[in-house]
matplotlib code that plots the C-alpha trace (Angstrom):
import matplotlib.pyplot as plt

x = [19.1, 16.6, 15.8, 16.5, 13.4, 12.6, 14.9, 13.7, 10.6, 11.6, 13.5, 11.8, 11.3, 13.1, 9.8, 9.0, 12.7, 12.4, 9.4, 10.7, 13.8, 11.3, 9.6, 12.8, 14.3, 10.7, 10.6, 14.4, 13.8, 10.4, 12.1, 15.2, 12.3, 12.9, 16.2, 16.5, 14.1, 16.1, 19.4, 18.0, 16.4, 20.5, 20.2, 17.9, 15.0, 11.0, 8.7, 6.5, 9.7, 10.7, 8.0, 7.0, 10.9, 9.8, 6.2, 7.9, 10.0, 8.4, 4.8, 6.2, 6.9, 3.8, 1.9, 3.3, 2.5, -0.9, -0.5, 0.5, -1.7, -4.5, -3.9, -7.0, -9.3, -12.5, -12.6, -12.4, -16.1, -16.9, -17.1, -13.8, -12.3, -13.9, -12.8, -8.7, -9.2, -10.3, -7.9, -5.1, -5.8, -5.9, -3.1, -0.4, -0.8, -2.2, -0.5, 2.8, 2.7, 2.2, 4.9, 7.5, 6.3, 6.4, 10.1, 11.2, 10.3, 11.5, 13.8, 13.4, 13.5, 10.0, 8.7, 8.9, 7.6, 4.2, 3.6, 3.8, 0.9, -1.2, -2.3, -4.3, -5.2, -7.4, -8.7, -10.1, -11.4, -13.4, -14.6, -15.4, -17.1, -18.3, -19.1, -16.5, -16.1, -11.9, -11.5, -10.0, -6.7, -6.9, -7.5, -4.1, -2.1, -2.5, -1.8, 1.6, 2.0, 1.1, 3.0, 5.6, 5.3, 4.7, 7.8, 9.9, 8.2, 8.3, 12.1, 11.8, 10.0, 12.2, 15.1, 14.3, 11.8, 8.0, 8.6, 8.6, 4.6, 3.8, 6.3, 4.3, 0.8, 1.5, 3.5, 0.2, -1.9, 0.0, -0.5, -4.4, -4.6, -3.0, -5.4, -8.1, -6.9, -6.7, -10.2, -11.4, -9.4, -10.5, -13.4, -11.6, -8.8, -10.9, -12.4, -9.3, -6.6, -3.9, -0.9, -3.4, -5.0, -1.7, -0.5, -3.3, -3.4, -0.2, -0.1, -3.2, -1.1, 2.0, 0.0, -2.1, 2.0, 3.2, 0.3, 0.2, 4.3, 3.5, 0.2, 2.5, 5.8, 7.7, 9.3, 12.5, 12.0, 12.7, 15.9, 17.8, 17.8, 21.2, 22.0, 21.8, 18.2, 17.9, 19.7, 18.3, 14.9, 15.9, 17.3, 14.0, 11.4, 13.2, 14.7, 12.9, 8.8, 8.5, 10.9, 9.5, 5.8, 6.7, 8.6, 5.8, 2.6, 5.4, 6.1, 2.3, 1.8, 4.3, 3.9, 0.6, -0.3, 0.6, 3.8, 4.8, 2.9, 5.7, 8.5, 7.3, 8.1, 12.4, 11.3, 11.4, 14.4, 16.2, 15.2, 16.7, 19.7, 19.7, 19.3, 22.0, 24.4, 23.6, 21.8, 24.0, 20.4, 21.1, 20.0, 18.9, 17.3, 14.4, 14.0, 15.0, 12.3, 9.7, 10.5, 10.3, 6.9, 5.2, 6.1, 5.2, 2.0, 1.4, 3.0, -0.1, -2.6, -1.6, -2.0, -5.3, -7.0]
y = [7.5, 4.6, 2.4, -1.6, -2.2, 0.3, -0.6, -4.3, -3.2, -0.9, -3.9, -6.4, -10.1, -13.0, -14.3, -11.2, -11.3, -14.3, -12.1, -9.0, -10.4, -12.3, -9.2, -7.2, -9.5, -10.1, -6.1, -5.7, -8.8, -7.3, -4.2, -5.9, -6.3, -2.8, -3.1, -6.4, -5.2, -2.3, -4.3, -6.4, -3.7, -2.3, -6.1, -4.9, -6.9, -5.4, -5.7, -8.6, -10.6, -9.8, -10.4, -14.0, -15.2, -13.9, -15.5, -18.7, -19.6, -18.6, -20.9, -24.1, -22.3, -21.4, -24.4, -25.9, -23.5, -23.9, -27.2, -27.6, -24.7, -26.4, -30.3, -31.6, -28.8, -28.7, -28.7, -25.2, -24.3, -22.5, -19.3, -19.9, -20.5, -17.3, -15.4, -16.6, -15.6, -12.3, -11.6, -12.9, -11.0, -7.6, -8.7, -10.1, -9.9, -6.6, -5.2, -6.9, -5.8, -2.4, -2.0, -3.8, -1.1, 1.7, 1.1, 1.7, 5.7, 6.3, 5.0, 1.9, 4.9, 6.9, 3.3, 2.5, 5.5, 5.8, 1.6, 2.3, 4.7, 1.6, 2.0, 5.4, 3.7, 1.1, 3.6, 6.0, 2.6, 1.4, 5.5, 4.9, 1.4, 0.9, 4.4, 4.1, 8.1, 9.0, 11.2, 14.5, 13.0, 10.1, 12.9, 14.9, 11.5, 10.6, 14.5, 14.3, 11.0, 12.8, 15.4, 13.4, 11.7, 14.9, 16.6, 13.4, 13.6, 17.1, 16.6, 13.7, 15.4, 18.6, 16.3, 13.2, 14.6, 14.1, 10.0, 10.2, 11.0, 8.0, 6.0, 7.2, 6.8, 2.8, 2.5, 4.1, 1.7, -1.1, 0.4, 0.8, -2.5, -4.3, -1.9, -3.3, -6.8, -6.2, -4.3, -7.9, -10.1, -10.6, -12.8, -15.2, -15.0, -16.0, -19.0, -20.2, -19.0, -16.4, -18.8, -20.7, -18.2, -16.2, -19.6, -20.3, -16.3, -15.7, -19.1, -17.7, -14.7, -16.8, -18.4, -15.3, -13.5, -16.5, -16.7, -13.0, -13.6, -16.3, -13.6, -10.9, -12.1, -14.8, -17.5, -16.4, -13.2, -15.3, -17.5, -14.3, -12.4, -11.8, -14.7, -12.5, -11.2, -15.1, -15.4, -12.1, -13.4, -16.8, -14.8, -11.8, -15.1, -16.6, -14.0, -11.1, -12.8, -16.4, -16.0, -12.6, -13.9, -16.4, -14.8, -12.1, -14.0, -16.1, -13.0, -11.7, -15.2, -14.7, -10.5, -9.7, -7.6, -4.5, -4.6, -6.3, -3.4, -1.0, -2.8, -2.9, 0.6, -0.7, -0.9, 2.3, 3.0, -0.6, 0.0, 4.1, 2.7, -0.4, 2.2, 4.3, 1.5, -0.8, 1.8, 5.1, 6.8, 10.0, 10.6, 14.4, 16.5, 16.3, 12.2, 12.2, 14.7, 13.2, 9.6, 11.2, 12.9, 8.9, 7.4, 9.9, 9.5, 6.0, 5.9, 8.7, 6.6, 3.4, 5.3, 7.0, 4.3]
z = [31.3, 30.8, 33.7, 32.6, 32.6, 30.2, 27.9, 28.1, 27.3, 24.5, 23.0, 20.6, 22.8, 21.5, 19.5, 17.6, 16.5, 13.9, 12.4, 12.6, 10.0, 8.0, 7.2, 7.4, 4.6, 2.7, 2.1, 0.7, -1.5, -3.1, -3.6, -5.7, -8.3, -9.6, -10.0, -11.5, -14.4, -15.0, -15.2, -18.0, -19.9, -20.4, -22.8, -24.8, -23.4, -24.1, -21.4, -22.7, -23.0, -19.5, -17.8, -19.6, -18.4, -14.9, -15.0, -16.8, -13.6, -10.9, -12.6, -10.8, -7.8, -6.7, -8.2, -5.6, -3.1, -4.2, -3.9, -0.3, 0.9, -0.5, 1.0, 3.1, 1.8, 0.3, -3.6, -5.3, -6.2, -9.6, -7.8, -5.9, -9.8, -10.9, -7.9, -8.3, -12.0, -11.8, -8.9, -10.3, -13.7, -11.6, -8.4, -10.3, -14.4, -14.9, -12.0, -12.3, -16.4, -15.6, -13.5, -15.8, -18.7, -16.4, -15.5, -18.6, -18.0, -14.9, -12.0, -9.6, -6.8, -8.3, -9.0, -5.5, -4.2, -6.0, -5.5, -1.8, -2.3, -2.1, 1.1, -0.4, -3.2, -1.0, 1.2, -2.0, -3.6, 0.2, -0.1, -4.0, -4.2, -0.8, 0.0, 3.4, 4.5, 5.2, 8.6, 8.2, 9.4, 6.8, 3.7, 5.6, 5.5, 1.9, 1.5, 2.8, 0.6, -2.8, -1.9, -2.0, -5.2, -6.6, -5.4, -6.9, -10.2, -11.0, -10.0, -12.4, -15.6, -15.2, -16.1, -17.7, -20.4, -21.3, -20.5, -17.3, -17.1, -19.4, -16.9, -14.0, -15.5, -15.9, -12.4, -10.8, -12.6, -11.1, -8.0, -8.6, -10.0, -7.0, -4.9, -6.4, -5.7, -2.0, -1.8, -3.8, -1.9, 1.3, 1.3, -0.7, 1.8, 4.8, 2.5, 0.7, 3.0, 2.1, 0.9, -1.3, -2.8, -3.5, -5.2, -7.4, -8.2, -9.1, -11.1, -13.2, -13.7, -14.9, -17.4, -18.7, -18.9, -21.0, -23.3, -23.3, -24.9, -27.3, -28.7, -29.4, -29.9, -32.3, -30.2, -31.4, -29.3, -26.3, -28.0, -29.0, -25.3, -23.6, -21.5, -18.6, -19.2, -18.5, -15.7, -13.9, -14.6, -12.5, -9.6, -9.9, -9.9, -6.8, -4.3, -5.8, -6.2, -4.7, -1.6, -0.8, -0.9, 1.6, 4.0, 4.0, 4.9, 7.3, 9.2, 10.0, 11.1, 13.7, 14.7, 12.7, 9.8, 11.5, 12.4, 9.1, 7.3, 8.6, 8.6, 5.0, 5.2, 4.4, 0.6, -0.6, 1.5, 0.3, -3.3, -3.2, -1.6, -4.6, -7.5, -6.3, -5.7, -8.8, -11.4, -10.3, -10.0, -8.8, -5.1, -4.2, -1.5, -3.8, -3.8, 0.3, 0.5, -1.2, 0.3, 3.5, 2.9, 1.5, 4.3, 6.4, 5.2, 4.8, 8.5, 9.6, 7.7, 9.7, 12.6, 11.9, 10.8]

ax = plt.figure().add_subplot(projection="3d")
ax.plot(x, y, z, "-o")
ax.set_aspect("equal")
plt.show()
């Protein structure tokens, strides 16, 4: 039996606690996203649509956020303007676009799974762009990851048809695009702070979604959608985007990146349990296997760094 001591050490103190359920609660809610989009694609909803309604009412949102974030600091220089555009073209449109295309193909469950590879994704761009060399443990971690992608999608392609691979093609281009975003991001972060930046990012994002909408659509494409496309675009902009962001960047201020990193680790698990619940997505040894192998790996990677 454990002494009391060791179990008072083994158990989280009273201060980590608060962040431990912000992050807890900021991982289940990102993970919602998934299944949210694929409850209003059963209305008949296209992607460009969807995501506009999203973009459309989360915009004031995180205006504000900017906002606040940004009282009593210096004016935004040109290159601070041209640095919030380009990442806010690859973090949140282009990534965020991807994703809502890719879910059309395959299930909130594979989606999760190959977005978590970002971790991977960051250390092959550091390795690509900046020439920074992965150990031999780092190259086994993101092994075990793809591994278990791979398992999941050939379970996925054997039943689902030829779709699937165009589904996980633009889901893995969310993930490199977001990847990209981080690699990019962290000067900015240290000069504009991480709130602020995520507000005036995601805000450039909003506007290039809505834009992108009123380019390729009628306006009558967004009067005619179920009223509950509407609705689950209200609830995916608040509980599943804004509230999520917050809680997030809330939590590593209170137990560090780290230790929000893998609590992070809930998503995949939250968003499986979500699709099976909500969706009736099947659940098999092959998608237990393959989550297990992902964050298996992304768990080694943290650890290896």
């Amino acid at each position: 039996m454990n002494s009391p001591a060791a179990a008072a050490a083994d158990t989280p103190t009273p201060s980590v606690l608060p962040g431990l359920a912000l992050a807890t609660f900021g991982a289940i809610a990102f993970s919602g996203k998934a299944i949210i989009v694929k409850l209003a694609y059963r209305h008949g909803v296209d992607a460009v649509t969807l995501i506009m309604f999203r973009m459309l009412f989360a915009l004031p949102l995180f205006v504000a956020l900017a906002w606040w974030a940004g009282r009593g600091k210096p004016a935004l220089t040109r290159r601070d303007w041209l640095a919030i555009l380009g990442l806010g073209f690859s973090g949140y449109y282009l990534a965020s676009f991807l994703d809502f295309a890719g879910l059309a193909y395959v299930t909130a469950s594979f989606e999760r799974l190959v977005l978590y590879l970002n971790p991977t994704l960051v250390l092959g761009l550091g390795w690509l762009l900046f020439g920074r060399r992965a150990s031999a443990k780092q190259l086994i971690a993101m092994a075990v990851s793809y591994s278990g992608v791979l398992l999941v999608f050939g379970h996925e392609l054997q039943f689902a048809g030829a779709d699937v691979a165009l589904g996980a093609a633009l889901v893995f281009g969310s993930a490199l695009s977001y990847a990209v975003y981080l690699v990019y991001s962290g000067e900015e972060v240290k000069r504009l702070g991480s709130m602020r930046l995520t507000g005036l990012a995601t805000s450039v994002a909003c506007v290039l979604c809505i834009v992108q909408f009123l380019v390729l659509r009628p306006i009558s494409a967004a009067t005619t959608v179920a009223p509950e496309v509407i609705w689950l675009s209200v609830l995916n902009a608040t509980l599943c985007t804004f509230a999520p962001v917050l809680m997030v960047m809330m939590a590593i201020e209170r137990i560090g990146s780290t230790l929000a990193a893998q609590t992070g680790m809930l998503g995949p698990m939250s968003t499986i349990l979500m699709g099976v619940l909500l969706l009736g997505e099947p659940f098999t040894v092959w998608v237990a296997a393959g989550t297990v192998l992902v964050l298996a790996g992304v768990w080694l990677l943290a650890r290896w760094r």
